[in-house]
N, C-alpha and C positions, 0 to 999 in steps of 0.2 A: 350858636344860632340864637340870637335874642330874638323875643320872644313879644309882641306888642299889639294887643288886641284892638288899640286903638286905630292900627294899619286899616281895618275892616269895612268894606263898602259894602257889605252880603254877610248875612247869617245864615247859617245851617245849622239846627238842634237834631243829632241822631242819637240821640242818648236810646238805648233801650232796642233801637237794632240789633241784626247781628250780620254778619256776613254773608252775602255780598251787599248786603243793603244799602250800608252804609255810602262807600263807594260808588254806587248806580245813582244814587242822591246826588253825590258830591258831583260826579259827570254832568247829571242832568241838569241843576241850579248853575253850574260852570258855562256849561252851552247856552245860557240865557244870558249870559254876562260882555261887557267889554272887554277887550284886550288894557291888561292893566289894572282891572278891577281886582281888589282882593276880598277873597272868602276865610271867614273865621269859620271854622269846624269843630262841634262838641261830640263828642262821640264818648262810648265808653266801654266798646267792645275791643278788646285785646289784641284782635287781628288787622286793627286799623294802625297799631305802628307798623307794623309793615305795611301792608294795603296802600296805601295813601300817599306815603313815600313814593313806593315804585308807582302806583298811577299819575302822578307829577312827571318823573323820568318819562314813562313810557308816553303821553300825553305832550310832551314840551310844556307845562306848567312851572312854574315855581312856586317850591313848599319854603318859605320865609320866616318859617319861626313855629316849634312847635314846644308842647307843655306835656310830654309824655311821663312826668315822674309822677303823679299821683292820677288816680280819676275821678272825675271825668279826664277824658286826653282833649285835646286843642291844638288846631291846626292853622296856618293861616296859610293859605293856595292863592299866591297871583295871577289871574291867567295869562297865559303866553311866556313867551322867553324875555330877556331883557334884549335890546338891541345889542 
């Protein structure tokens, strides 16, 4: 999965969260968004590689590229499915 911050129509800074926070963010900024629109994600809480993932799965999102080997972690969330 490459990884390209430039994809990004939406930031979200959760650095310094911690769970569930993080997530409830990322929902909430996502429900304000277009279909197609993508969200960059900073985060730096540990339980957001998982988190985050599975609330793409569970949500119909797509997760596009993420930067989980050092922190801060970085996420980029499309909203919706692709057709």
């Amino acid at each position: 999965m490459t990884f390209n911050p430039e994809l990004a129509t939406h930031t979200l800074e959760a650095q310094g969260l911690r769970c569930p926070e993080p997530v409830m963010m990322v929902r909430k900024t996502i429900r304000n968004m277009q279909d197609g629109d993508v969200l960059l994600v900073t985060a730096d809480d540990p339980s957001t590689t998982r988190d985050i993932p599975s609330f793409c799965r569970f949500m119909d999102h797509q997760l596009v590229g993420q930067n989980t080997d050092s922190v801060p972690y970085q996420y980029l969330i499309k909203k919706g499915l692709e057709a």
